[in-house]
C-alpha positions as CSV (number, residue, x, y, z in Angstrom):
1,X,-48.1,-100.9,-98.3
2,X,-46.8,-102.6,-100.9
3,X,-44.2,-102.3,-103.8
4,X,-46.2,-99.9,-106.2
5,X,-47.5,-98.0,-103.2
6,X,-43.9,-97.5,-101.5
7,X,-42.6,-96.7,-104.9
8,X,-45.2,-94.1,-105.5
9,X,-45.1,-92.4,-101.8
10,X,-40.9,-92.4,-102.3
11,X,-41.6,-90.7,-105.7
12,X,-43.8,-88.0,-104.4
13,X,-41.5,-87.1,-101.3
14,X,-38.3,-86.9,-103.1
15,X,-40.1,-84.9,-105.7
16,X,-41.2,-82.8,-102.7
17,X,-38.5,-83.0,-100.4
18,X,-35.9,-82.4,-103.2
19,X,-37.7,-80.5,-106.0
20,X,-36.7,-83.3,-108.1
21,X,-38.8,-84.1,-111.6
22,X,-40.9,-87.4,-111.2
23,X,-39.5,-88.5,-114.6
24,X,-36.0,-88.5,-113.3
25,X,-36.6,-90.6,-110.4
26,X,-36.1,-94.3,-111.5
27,X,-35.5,-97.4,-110.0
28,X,-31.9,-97.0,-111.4
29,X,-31.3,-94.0,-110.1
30,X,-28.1,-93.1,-108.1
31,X,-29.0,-90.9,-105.4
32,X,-26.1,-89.3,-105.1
33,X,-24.9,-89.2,-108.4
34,X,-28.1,-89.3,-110.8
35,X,-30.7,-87.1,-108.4
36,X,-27.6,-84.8,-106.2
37,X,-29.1,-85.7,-103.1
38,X,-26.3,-85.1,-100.8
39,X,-26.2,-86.2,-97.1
40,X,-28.2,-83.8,-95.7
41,X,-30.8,-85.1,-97.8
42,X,-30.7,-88.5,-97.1
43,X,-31.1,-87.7,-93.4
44,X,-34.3,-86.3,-94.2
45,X,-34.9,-89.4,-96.5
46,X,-34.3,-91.7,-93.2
47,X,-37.2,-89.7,-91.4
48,X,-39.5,-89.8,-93.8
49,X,-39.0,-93.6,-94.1
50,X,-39.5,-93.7,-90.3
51,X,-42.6,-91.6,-90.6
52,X,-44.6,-93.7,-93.6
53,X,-43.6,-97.0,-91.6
54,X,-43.8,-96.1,-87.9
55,X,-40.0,-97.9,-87.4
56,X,-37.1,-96.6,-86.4
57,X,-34.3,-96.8,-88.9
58,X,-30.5,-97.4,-88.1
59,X,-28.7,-95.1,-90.3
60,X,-25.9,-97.6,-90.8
61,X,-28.7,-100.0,-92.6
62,X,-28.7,-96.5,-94.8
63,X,-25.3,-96.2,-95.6
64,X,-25.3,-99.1,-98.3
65,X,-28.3,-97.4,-100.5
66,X,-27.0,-96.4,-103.4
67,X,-30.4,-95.5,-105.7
68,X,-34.3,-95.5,-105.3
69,X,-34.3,-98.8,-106.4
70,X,-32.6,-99.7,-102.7
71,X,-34.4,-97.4,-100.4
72,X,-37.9,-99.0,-102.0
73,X,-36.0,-102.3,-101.3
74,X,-35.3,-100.9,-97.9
75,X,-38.8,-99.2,-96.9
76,X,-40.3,-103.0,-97.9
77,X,-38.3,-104.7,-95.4
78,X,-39.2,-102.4,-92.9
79,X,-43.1,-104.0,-93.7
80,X,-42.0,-107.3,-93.8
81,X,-41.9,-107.9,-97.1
């Protein structure tokens, strides 16, 4: 996968996930914050990451995203980008 795919496929799942609007997901976005994705959330986040790349995630490596912009950043170095 790369950038533009991982950014689309993160999109689409939070949208699902979250019944977030796709216009309100930006790189910028705060997940917290901006999108109210709370913790429970991001655990779900985390396994969908380990789903689309096969890799298991430490959730500590998790702990420093702060917006999408960081878990596409994240999700890419789980490829080897």
């Amino acid at each position: 996968m790369n950038r533009e795919e991982i950014t689309s496929h993160i999109t689409r799942v939070m949208c699902e996930l979250f019944g977030l609007q796709q216009d309100a997901i930006t790189m910028d976005a705060r997940l917290y914050e901006d999108l109210d994705i709370d913790s429970i959330d991001a655990v779900d986040l985390v396994v969908e990451m380990k789903r689309i790349t096969g890799k298991k995630i430490n959730p500590e490596d998790f702990k420093a995203v702060r917006t999408v912009g960081d878990v596409v950043d994240a999700v890419e170095g789980l490829f080897g980008h």
